[in-house]
Wavefront OBJ file of the C-alpha trace (Angstrom):
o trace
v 22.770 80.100 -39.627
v 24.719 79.737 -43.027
v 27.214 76.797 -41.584
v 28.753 75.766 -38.424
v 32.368 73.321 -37.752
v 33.889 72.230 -34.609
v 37.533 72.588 -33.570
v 39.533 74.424 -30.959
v 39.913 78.083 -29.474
v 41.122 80.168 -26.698
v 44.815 78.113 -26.781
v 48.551 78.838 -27.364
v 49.024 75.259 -28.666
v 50.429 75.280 -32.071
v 48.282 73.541 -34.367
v 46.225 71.468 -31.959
v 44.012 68.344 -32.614
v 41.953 66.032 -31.049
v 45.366 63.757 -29.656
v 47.314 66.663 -29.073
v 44.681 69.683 -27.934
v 47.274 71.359 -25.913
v 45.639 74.204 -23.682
v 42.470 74.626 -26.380
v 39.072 74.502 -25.670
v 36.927 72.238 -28.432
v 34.202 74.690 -29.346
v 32.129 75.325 -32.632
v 32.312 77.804 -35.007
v 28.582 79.456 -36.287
v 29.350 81.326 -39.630
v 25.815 83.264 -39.171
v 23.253 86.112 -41.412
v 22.411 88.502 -38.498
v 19.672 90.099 -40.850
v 17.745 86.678 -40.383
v 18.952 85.487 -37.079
v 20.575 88.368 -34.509
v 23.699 87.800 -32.593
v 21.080 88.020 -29.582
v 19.266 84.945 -30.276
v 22.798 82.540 -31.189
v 23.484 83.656 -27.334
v 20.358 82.321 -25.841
v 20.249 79.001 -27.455
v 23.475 78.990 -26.053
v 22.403 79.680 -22.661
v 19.407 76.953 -23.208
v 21.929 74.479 -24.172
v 24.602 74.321 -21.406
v 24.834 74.118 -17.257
v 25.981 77.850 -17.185
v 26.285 77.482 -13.178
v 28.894 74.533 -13.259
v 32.301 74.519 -12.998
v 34.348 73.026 -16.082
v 36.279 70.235 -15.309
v 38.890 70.851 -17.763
v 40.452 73.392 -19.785
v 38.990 71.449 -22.880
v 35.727 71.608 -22.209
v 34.795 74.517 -20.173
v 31.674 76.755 -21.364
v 33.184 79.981 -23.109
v 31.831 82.645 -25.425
v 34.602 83.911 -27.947
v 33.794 87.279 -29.176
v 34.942 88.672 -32.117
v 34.093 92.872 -31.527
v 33.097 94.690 -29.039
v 29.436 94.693 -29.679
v 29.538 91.194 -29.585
v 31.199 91.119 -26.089
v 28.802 94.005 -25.207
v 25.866 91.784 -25.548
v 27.563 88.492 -24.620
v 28.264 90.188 -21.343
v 25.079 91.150 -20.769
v 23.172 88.444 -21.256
v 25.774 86.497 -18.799
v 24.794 88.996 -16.265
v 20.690 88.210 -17.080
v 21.408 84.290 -16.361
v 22.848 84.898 -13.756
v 19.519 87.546 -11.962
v 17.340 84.452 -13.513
v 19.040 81.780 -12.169
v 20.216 83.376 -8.941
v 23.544 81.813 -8.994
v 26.821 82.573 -10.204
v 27.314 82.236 -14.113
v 31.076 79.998 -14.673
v 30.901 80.351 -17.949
v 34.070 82.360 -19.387
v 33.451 85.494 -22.283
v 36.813 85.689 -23.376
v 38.329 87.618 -27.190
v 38.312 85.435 -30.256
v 42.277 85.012 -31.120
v 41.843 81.885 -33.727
v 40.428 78.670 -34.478
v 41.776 75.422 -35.640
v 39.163 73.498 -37.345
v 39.061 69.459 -36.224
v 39.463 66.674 -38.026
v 36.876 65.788 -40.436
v 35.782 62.997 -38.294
v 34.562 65.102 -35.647
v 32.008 67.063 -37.878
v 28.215 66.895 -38.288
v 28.414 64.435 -35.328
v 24.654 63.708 -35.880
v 24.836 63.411 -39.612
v 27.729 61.054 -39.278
v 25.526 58.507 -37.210
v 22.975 58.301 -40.095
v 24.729 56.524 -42.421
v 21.765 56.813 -44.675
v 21.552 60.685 -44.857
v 24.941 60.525 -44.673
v 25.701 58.434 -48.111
v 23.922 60.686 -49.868
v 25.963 63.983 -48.563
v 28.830 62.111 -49.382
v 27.342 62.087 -53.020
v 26.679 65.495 -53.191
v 30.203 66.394 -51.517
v 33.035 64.212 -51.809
v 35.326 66.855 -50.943
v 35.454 67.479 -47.107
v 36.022 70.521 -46.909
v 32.713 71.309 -48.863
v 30.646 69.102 -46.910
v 32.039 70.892 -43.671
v 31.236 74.147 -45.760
v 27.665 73.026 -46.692
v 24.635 75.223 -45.548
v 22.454 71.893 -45.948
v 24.722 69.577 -44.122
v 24.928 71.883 -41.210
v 21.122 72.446 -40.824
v 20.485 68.317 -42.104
v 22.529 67.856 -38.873
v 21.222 70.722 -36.353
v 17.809 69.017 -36.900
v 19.196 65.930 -36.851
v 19.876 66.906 -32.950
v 16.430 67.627 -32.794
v 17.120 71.671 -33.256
v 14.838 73.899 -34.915
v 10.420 74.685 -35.688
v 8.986 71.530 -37.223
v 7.208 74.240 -39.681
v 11.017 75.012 -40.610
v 12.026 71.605 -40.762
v 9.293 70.838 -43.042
v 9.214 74.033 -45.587
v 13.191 73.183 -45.794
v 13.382 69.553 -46.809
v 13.187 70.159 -50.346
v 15.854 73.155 -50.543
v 18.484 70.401 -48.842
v 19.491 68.675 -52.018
v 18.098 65.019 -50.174
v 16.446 62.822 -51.538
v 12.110 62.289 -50.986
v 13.580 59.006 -48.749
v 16.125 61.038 -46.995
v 13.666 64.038 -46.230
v 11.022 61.226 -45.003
v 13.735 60.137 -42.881
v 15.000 63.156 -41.815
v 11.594 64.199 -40.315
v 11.418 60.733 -39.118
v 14.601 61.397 -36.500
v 13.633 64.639 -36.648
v 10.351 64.073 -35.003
v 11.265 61.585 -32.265
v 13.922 64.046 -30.666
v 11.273 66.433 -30.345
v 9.067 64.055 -28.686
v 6.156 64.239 -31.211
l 1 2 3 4 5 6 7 8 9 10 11 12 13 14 15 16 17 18 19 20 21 22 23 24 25 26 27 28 29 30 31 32 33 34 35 36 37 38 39 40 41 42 43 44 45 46 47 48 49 50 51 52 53 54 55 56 57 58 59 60 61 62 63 64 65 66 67 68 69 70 71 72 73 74 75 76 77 78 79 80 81 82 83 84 85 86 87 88 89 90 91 92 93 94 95 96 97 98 99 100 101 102 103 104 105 106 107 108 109 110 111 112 113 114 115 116 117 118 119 120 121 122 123 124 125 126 127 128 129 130 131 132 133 134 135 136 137 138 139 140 141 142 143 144 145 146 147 148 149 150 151 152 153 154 155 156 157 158 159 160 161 162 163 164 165 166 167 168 169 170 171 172 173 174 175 176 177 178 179 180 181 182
């Protein structure tokens, strides 16, 4: 994963936000390498991370793929269709084309970053524009892990790569740790 953002899809709504979302779905964008991590494997940890078998209550936050080629919706398709043999249920979640997306305001990104206000000082230090942090590799895997995401052996052979400080790695693995129930 190079760098991920939240904001809106799938709508008609001219420039939508948060107060004014319009028929948009909030969703997150994965800018991704598929030499080091295959299309493939972004759709099961989506599968692992959602109730595929309810129904959304709300155009804003229903379960969708967005699919930007055919290959993509090839595979997305198919792996609906495996959930669904595994779980023996219908799968409610929508694969639907990519036609856009709106990025959300800067208070909505790196969620679990934000709430460390520790980790998050220091990312402030290293990006004082917005934009970059949003566009930072390190701030979007600082904050997947931060939601407990990812191999401790990863975790711990990236901390020094992130551009944190020895505190902020310690506490990194700290939060890191608990989430994962070790």
């Amino acid at each position: 994963m190079v760098r991920t953002s939240v904001g809106y899809a799938g709508g008609t709504t001219a420039a939508p936000t948060y107060r004014r979302i319009g028929d948009h779905t909030e969703t997150f964008q994965i800018e991704f390498d598929p030499s080091l991590i295959p299309y493939q494997r972004l759709l099961d940890v989506f599968w692992e991370s959602h109730s595929p078998t309810s129904r959304s209550w709300s155009t804003q936050y229903k379960a969708v793929v967005f699919f930007h080629n055919e290959e993509q919706k090839r595979l997305a398709m198919e792996s609906k269709d495996r959930e669904s043999l595994q779980r023996k249920a219908k799968i409610r979640t929508e694969i639907l084309p990519f036609t856009g997306f709106t990025i959300a305001e800067d208070y909505h990104q790196k969620y679990y970053l934000r709430k460390e206000r520790d980790l998050m000082r220091e990312f402030e230090r290293m990006y004082p524009s917005a934009h970059d942090f949003v566009r930072s590799t390190a701030a979007a895997r600082v904050n997947g892990y931060l939601g407990g995401n990812g191999a401790s052996e990863k975790v711990k052979a990236q901390l020094s790569l992130l551009g944190i400080s020895a505190e902020g790695q310690h506490t990194l693995l700290e939060i890191f740790n608990a989430r994962k129930g070790r």
